[in-house]
Backbone as numpy.savetxt, mean C-alpha at the origin, in Angstrom:
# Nx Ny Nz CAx CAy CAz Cx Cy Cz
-12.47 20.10 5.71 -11.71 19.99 4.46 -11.48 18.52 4.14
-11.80 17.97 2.82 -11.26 16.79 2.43 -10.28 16.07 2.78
-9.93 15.12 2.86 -8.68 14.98 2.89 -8.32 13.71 1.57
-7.31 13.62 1.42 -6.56 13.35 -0.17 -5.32 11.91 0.57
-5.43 10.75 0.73 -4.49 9.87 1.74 -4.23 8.49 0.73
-2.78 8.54 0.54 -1.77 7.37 -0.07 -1.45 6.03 0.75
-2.20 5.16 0.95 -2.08 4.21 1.70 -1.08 3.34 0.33
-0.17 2.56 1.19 0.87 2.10 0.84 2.22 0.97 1.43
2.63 0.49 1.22 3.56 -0.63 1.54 3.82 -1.91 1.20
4.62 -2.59 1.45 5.10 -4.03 0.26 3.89 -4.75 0.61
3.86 -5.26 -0.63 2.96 -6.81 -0.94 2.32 -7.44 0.16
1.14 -7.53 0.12 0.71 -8.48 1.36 1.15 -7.95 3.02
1.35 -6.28 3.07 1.15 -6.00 4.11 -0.07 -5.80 4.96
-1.24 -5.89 4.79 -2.32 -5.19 5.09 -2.81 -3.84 4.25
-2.41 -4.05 3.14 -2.64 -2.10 3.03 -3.60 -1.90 2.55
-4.55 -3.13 1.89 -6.03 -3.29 1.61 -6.93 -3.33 2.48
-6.52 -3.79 3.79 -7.39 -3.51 4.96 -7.07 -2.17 5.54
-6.08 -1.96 5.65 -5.92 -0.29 6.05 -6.86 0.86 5.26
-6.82 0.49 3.72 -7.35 1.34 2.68 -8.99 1.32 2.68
-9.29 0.62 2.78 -10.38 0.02 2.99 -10.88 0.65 4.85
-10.25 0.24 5.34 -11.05 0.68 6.43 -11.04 2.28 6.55
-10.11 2.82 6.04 -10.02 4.37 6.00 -11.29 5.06 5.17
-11.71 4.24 4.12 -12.61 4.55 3.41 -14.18 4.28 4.19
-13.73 4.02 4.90 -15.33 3.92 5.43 -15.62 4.71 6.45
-15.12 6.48 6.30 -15.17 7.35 6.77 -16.07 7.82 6.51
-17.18 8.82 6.81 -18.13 9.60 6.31 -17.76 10.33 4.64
-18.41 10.10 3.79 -18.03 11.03 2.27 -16.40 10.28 2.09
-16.45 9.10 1.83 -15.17 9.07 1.35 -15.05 7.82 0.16
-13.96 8.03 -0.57 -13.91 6.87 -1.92 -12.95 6.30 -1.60
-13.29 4.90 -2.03 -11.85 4.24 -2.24 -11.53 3.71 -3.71
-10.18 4.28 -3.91 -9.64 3.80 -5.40 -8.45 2.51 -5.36
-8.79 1.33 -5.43 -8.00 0.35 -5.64 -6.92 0.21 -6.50
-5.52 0.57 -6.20 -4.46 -0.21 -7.09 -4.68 0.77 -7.97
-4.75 2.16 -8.84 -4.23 2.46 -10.04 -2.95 2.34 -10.93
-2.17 1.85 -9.62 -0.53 2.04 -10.20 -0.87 0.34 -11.05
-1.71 -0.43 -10.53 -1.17 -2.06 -10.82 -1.89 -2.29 -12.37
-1.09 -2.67 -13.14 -1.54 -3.04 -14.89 -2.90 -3.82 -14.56
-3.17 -4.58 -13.86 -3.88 -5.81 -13.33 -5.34 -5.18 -13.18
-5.03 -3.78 -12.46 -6.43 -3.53 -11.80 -7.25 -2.44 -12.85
-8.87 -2.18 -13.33 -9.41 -1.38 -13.77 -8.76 -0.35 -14.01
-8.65 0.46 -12.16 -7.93 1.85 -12.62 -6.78 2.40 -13.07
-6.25 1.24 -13.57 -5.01 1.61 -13.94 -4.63 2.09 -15.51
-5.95 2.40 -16.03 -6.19 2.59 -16.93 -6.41 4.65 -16.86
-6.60 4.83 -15.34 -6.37 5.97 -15.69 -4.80 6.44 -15.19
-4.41 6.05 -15.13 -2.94 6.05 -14.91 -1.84 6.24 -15.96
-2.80 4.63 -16.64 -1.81 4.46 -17.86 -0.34 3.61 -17.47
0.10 3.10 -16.28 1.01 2.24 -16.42 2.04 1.57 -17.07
3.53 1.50 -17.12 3.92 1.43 -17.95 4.91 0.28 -17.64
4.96 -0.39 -16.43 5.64 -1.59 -16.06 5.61 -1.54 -14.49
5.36 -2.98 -14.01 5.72 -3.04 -12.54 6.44 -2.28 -11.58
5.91 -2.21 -10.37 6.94 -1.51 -9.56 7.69 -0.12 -9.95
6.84 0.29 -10.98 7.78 1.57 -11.58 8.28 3.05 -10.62
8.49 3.40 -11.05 8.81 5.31 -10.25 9.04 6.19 -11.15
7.91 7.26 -10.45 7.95 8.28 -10.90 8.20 9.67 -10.05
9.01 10.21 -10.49 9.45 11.47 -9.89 10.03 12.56 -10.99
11.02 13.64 -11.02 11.01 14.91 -11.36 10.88 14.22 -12.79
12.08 13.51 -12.97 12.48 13.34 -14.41 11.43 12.38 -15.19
10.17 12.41 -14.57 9.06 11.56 -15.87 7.72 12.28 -15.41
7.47 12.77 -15.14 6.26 13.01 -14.16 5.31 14.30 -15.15
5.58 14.55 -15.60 5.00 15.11 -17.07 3.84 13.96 -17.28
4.22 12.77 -17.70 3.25 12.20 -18.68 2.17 11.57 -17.76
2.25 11.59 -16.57 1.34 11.53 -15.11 0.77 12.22 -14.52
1.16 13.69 -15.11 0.56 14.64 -13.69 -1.14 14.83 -14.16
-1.72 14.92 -14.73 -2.74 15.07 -16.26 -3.74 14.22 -15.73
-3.34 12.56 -15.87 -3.60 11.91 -15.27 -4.24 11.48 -13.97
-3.02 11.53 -12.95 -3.15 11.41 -11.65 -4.37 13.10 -11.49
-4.03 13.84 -11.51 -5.48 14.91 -11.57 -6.62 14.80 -11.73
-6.63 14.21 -12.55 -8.41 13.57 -12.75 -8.51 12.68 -12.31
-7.70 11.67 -11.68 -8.41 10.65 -10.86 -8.85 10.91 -9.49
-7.55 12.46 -8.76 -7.90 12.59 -7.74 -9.21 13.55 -7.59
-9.60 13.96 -8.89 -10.74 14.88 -8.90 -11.72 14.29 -9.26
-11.83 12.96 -9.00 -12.83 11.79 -9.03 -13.57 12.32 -11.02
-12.73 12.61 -11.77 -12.71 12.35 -13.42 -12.21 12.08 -14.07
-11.90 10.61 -13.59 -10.72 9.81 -14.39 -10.40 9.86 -16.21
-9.60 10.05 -16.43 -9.08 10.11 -17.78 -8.70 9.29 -18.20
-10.04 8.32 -19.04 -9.63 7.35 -19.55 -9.94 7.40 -21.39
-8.70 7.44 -21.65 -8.96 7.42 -23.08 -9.00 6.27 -24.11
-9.26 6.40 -25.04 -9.23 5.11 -26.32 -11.08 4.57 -26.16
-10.98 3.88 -27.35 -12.67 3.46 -27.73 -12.69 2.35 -26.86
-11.15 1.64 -26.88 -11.20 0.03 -26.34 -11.40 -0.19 -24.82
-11.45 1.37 -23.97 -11.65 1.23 -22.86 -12.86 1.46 -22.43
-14.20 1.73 -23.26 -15.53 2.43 -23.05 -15.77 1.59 -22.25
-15.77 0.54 -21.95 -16.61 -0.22 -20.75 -15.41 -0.07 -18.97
-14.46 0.30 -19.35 -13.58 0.63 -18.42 -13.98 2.04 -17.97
-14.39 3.09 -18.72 -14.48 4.13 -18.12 -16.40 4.47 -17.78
-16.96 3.31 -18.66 -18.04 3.50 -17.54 -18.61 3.08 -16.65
-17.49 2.19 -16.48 -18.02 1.31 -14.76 -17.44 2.38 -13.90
-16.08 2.70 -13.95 -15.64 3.79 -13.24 -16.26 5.12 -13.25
-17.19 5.36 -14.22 -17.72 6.71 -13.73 -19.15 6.37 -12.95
-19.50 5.19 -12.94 -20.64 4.51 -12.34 -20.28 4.29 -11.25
-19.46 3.78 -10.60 -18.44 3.50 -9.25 -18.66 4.74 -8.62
-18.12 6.33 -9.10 -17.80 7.47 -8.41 -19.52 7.63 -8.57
-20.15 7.73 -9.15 -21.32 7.98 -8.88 -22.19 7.28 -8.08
-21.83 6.03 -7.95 -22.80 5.24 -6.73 -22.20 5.94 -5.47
-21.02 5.76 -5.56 -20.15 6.24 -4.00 -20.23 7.91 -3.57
-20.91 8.77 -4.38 -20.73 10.11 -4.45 -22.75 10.36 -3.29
-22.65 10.68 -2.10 -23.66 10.94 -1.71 -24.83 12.46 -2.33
-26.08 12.06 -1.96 -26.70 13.24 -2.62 -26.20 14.31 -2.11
-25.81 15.19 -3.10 -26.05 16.62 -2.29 -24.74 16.82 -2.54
-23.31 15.90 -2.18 -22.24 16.05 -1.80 -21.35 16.43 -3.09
-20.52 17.40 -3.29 -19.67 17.68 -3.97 -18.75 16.65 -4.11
-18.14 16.26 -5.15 -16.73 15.68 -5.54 -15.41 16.41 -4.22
-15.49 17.71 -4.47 -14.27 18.47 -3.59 -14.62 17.88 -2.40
-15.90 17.82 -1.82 -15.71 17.35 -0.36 -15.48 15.44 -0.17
-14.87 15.53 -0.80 -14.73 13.59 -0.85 -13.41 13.36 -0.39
-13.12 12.87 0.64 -12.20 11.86 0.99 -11.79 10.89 0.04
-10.90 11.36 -0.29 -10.03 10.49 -1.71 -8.97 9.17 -0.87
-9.63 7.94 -0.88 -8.39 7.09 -0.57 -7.84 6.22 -1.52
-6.72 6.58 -2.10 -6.03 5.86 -3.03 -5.26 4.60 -2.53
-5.30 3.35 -2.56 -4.41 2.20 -1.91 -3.77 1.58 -2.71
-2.48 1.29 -2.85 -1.54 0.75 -3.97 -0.28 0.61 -3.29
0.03 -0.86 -3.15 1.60 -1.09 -2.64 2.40 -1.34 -3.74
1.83 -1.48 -5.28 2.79 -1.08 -6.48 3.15 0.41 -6.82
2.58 1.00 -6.57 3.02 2.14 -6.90 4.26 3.09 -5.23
4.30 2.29 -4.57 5.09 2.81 -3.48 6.07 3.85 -3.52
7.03 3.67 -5.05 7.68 4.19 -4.82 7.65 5.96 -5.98
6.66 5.92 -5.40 6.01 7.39 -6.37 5.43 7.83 -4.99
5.23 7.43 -3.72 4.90 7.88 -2.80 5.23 9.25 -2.75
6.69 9.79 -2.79 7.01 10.98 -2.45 6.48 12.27 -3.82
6.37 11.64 -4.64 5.92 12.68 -6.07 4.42 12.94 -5.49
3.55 12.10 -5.02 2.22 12.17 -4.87 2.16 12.93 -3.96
2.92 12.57 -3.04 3.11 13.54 -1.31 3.48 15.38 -1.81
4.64 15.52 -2.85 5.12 16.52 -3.01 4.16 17.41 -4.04
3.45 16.99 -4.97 2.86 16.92 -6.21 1.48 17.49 -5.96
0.54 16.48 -4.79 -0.73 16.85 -4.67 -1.05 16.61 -3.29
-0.03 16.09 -2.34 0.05 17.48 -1.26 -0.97 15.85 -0.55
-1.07 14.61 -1.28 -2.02 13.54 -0.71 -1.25 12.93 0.84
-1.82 12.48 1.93 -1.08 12.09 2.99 -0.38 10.83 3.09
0.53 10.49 3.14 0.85 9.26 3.03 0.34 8.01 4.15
0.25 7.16 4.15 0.04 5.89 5.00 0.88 4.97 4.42
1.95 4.32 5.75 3.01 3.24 5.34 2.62 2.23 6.14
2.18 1.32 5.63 1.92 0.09 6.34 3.03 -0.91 6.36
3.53 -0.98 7.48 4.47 -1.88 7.68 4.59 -3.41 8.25
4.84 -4.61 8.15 4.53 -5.59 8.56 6.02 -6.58 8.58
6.15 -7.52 9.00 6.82 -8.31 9.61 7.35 -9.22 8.21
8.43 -9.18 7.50 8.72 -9.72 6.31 8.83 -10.76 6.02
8.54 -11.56 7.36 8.71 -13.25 7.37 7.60 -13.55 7.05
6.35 -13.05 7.71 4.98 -13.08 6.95 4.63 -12.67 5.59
5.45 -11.64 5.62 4.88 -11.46 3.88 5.37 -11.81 2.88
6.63 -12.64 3.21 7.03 -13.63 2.71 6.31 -15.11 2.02
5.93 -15.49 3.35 5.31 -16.56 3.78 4.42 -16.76 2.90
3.40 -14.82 2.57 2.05 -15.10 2.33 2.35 -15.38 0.66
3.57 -14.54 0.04 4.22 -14.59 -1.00 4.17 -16.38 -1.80
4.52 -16.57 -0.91 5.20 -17.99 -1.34 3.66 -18.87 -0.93
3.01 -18.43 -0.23 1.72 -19.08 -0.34 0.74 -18.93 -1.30
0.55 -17.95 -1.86 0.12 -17.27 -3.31 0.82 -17.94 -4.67
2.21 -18.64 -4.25 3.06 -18.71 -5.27 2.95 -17.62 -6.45
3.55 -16.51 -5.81 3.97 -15.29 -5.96 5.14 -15.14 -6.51
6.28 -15.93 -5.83 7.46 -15.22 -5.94 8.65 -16.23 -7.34
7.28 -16.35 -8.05 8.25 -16.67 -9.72 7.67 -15.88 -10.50
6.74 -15.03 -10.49 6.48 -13.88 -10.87 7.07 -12.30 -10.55
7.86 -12.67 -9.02 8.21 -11.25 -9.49 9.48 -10.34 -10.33
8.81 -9.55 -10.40 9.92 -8.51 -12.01 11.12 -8.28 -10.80
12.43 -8.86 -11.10 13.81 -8.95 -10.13 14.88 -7.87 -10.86
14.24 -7.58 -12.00 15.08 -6.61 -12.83 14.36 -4.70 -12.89
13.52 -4.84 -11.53 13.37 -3.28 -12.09 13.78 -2.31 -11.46
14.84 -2.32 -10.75 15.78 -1.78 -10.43 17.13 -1.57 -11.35
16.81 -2.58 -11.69 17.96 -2.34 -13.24 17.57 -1.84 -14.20
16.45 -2.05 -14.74 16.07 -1.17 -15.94 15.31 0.60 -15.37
15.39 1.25 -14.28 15.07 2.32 -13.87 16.26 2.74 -13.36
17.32 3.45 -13.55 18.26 3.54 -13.08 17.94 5.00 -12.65
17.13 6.02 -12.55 16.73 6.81 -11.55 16.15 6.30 -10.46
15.85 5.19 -10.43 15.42 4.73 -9.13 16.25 4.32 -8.54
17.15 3.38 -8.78 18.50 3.21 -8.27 19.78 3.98 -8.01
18.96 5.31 -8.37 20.70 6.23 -7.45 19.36 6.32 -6.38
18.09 6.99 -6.84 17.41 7.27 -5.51 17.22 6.84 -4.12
17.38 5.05 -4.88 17.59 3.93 -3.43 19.02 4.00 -2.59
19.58 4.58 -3.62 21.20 4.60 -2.90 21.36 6.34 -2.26
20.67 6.57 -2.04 20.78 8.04 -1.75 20.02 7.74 -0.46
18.69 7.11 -0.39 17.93 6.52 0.84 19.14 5.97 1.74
19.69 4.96 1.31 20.79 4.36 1.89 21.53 5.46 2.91
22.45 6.57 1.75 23.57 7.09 2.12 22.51 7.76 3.37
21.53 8.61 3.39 20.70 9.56 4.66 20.68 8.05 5.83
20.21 6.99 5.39 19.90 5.94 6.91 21.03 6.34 7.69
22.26 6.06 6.31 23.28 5.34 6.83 23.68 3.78 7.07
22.99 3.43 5.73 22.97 1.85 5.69 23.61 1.76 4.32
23.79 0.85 4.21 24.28 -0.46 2.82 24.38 -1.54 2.35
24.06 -1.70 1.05 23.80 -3.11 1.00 22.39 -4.14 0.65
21.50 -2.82 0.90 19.88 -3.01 0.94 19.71 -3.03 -0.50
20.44 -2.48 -1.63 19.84 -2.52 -3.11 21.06 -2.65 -3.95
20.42 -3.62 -4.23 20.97 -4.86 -5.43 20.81 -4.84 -6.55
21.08 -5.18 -7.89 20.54 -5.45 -9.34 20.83 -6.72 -9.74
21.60 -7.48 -8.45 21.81 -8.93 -9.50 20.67 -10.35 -8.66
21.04 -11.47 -9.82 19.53 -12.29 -9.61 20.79 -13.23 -8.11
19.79 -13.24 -7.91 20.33 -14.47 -6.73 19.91 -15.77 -6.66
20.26 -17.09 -6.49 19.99 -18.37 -6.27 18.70 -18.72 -5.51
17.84 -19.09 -6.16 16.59 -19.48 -5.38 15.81 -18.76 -4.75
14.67 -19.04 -5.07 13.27 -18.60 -4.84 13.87 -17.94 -3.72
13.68 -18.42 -2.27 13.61 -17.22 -1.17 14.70 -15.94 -1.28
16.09 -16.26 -1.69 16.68 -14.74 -2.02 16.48 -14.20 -3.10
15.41 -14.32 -3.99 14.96 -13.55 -4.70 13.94 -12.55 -4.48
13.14 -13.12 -3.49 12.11 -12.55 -2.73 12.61 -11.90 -1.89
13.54 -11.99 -1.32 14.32 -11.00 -0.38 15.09 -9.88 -0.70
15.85 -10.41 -2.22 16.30 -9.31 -2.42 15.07 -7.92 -3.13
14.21 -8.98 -3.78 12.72 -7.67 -4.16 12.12 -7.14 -3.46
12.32 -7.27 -1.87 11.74 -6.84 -1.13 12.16 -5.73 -0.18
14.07 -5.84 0.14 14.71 -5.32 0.68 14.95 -3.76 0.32
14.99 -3.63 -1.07 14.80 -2.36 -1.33 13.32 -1.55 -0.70
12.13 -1.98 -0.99 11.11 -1.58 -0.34 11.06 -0.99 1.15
11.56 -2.17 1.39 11.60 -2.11 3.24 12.51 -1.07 3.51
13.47 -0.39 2.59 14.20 0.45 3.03 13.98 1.75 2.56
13.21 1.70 1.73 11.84 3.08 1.63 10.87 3.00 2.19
10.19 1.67 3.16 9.60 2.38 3.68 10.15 2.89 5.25
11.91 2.43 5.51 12.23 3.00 6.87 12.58 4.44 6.51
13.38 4.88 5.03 13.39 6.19 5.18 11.97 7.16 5.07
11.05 6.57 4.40 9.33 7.32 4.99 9.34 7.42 6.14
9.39 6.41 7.01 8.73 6.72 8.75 9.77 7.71 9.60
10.57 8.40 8.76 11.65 9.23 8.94 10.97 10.46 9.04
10.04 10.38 7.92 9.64 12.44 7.48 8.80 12.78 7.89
8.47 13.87 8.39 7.55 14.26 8.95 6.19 13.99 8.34
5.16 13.52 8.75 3.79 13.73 8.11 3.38 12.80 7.23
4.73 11.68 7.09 4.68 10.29 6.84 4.15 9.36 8.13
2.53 8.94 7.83 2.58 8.08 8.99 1.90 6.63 8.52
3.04 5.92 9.76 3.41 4.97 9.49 2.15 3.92 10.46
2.09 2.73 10.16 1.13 2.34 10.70 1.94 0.61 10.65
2.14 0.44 12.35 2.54 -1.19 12.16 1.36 -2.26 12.29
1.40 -3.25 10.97 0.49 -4.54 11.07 0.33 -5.29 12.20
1.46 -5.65 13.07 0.86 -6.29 14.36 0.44 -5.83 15.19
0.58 -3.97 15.21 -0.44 -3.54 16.40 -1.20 -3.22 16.09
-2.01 -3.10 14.54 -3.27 -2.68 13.93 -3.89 -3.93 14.50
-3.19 -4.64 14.14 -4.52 -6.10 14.29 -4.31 -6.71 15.96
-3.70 -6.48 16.61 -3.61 -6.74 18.16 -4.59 -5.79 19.03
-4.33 -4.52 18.65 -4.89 -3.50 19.50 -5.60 -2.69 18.53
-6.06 -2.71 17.89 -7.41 -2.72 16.60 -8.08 -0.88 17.27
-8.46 -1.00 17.96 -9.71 -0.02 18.50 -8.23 0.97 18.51
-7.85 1.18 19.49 -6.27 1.76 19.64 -5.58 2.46 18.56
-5.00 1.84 17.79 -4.49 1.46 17.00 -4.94 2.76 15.54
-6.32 2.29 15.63 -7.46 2.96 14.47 -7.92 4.06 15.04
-7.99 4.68 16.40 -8.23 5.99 16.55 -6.96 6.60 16.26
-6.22 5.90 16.41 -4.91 6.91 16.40 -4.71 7.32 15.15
-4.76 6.74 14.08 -4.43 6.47 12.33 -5.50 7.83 12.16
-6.77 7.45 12.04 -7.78 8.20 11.69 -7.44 9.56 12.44
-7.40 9.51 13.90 -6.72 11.02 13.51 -5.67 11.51 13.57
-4.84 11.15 13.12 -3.39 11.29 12.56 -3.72 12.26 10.89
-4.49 11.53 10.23 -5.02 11.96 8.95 -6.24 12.85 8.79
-6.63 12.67 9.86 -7.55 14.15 10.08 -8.77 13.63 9.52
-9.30 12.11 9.83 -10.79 11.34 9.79 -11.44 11.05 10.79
-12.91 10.89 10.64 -13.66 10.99 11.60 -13.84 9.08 11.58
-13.53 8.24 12.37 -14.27 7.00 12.08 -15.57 6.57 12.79
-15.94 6.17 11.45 -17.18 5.65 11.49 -17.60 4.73 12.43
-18.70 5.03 12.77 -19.78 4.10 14.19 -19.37 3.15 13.72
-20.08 2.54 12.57 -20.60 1.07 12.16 -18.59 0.76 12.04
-17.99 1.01 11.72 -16.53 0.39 11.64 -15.74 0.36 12.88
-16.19 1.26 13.73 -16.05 1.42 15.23 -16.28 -0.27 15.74
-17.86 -0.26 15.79 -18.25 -1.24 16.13 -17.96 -2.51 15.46
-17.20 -2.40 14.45 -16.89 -4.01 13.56 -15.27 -4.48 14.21
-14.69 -3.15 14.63 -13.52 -3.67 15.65 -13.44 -4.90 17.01
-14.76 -4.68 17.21 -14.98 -5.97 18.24 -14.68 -7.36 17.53
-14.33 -7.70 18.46 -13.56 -8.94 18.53 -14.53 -9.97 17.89
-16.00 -9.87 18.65 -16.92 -10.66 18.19 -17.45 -10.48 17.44
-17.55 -9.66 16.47 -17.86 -9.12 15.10 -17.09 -9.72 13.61
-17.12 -10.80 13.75 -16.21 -11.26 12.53 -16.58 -11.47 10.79
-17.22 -10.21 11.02 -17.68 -9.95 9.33 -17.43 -9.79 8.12
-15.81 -9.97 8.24 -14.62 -9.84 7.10 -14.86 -10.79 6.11
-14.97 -10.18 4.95 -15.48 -11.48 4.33 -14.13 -11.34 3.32
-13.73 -12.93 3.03 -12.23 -12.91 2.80 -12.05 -12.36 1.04
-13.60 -12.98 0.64 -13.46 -13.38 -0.91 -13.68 -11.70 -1.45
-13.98 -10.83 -0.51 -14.00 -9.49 -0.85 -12.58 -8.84 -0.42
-12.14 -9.42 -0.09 -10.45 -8.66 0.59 -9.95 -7.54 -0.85
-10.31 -7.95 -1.70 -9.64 -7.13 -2.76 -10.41 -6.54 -3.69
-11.62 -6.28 -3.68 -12.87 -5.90 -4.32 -12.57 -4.60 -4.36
-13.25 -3.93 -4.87 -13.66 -1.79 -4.60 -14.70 -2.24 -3.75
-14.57 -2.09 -2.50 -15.92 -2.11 -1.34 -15.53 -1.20 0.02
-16.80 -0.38 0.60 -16.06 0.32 1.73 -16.75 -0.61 2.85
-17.04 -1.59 2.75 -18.13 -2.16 3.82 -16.74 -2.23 4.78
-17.69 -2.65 6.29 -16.83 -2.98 7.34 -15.86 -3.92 7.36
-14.76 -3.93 8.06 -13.68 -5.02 7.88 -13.32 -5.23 9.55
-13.19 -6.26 9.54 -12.93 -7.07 10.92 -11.71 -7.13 11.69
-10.69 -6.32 12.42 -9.33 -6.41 12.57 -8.96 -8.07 13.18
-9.41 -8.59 14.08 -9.50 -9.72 14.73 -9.97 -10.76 13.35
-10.67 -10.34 12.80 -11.27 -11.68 11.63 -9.67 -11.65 10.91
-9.48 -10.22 9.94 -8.52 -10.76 9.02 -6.60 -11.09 9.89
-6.55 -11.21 11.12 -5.60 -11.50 11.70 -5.30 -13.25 12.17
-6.37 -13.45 12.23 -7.16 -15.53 12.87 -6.32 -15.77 10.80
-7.37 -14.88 9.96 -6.91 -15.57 8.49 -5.32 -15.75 7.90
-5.41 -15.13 8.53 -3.49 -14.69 8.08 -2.65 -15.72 8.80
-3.15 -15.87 10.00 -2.40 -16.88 10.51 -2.72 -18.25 9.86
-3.67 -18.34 9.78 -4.07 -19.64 9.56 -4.16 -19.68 7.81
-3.53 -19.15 7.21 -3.67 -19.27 5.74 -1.73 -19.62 5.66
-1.51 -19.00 6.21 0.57 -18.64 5.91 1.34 -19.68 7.69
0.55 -20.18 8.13 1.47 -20.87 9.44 2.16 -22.16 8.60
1.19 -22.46 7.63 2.07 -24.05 7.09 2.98 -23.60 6.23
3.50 -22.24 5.58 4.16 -22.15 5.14 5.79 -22.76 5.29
6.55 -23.00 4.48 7.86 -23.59 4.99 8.82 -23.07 4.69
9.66 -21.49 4.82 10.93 -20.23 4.95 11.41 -21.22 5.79
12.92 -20.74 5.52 13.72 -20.17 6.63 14.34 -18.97 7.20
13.24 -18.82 8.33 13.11 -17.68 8.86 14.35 -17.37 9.25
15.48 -17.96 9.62 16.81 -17.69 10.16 17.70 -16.60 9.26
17.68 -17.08 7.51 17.79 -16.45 6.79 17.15 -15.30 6.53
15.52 -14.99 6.21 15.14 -13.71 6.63 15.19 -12.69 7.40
15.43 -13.21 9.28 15.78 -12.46 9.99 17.54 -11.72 9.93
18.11 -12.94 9.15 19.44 -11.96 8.99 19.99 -10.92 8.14
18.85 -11.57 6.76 18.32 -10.63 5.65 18.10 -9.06 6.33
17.11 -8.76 7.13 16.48 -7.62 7.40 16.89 -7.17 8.62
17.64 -8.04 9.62 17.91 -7.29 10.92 18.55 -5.93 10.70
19.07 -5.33 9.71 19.77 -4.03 9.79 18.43 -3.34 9.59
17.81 -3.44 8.45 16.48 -2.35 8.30 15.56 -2.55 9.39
15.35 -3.74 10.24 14.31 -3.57 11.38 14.86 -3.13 12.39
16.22 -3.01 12.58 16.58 -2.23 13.89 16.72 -0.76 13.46
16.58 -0.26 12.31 16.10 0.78 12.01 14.96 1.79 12.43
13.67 0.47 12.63 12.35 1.14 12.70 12.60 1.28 14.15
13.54 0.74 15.14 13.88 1.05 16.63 12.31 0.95 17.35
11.22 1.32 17.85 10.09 1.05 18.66 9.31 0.96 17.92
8.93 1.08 16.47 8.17 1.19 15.83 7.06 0.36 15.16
7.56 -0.87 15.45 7.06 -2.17 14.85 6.96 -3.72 15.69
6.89 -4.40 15.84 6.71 -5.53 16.54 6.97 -6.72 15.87
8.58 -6.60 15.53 8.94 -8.05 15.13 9.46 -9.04 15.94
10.37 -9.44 15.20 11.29 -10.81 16.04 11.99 -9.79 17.48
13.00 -10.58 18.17 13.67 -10.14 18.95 15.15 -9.59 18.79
């Protein structure tokens, strides 16, 4: 049976290498980013602002939508998108093997903007979730190395105010407080912290529910081979020889300038871990402040992750 899998988590966690390597399962697609305005498919989506959420009370003008993309027949309408919807039906057709039905396709959808629709997608069409979790000082780091973080939308928690009882309802089940905010804060790094803190605290109440699985960035890329049998069958995939074999250490075939492409080729756990370091070490946080930022939500994840001390 197919399987249907929501790879997901904040900004610059890995969730493009996760998504990506999941896709290079036997019969399987990968759909980049539909939730993000930015990317092609988000045109079958239809998007309607950053970081948005969708659940009971909007999910009408999505469900239509999200259906045909997961039935690899994206619904893209208007004249102005004809070259949008036929690269994308050219895409599912290069990636669609002879012989092979659409139904039997491994659908991998990857989007850390759309995160917090995770549970509508999970409840809705029944897709598996994947939470990629990573170390916030890094994805910070990588944030502010991108010069990222004067772009991000600090108000959409305020203008979604179903999302904001929802975050406070996450809260009240942890048993935490304090994690979601609506006001701007002084300077670049607590702005980034506070846009981030809500996240991090959806994704500790995910690694809560059953059948939410969670996947930590420093032991994907430490213990790689490990790590990736476990994921794959957690989700009920077979992984592939040739991606098997790109886990070696000495295999460093990651090619960086494709990190964000639609591609299922092999990806390197050891290659994109050397990059990360060495792209975000000159960065200049203060980590003192981040770690005090998040120590309540990372002692949350309790064994789960591999951060600070």
């Amino acid at each position: 049976m197919a399987s249907r899998i929501f790879v997901t988590g904040a900004i610059r966690s890995g969730t493009t290498f996760v998504g990506r390597a999941l896709s290079t399962s036997k019969n399987s697609i990968y759909i980049h980013e539909p939730f993000s305005p930015d990317s092609p498919w988000s045109a079958a989506i239809s998007t309607p602002i950053k970081n948005f959420y969708i659940g009971n009370h909007n999910q009408g003008v999505y469900n239509h939508r999200m259906t045909g993309l997961l039935d690899l027949t994206p619904r893209i309408p208007g004249k102005w998108q004809e070259q949008v919807r036929l690269d994308r039906q050219n895409y599912i057709k290069d990636a669609l093997p002879v012989g092979v039905d659409p139904e039997q396709m491994n659908v991998i959808v990857k989007d850390p903007i759309g995160i917090f629709c995770t549970e509508w997608l999970v409840n809705s069409f029944k897709l598996k979730p994947v939470i990629v979790v990573r170390d916030p000082r890094d994805v910070i780091k990588s944030i502010f190395r991108l010069s990222w973080q004067k772009n991000l939308f600090n108000n959409w928690i305020k203008i979604q105010p179903e999302l904001h009882f929802r975050l406070l309802e996450m809260e009240e089940i942890l048993g935490m407080k304090g994690n979601v905010t609506i006001e701007k804060k002084d300077g670049d790094l607590l702005n980034v912290i506070s846009f981030l803190k809500p996240i991090y605290l959806a994704l500790l109440h995910f690694t809560k529910i059953s059948g939410y699985h969670m996947v930590c960035y420093e032991r994907l890329t430490e213990n790689s081979a490990i790590e990736f049998n476990r994921l794959f069958q957690s989700v009920g995939m077979v992984m592939d020889k040739q991606f098997e074999k790109s886990l070696n250490k000495n295999n460093n075939n990651f090619d960086q300038g494709k990190a964000h492409q639609d591609t299922t080729g092999p990806v390197n756990a050891e290659r994109i871990r050397s990059l990360h370091q060495a792209e975000e070490m000159n960065v200049q946080v203060d980590e003192r402040i981040i770690v005090d930022a998040f120590e309540e939500l990372k002692s949350g994840f309790e064994n789960k992750v591999d951060w600070w001390v």
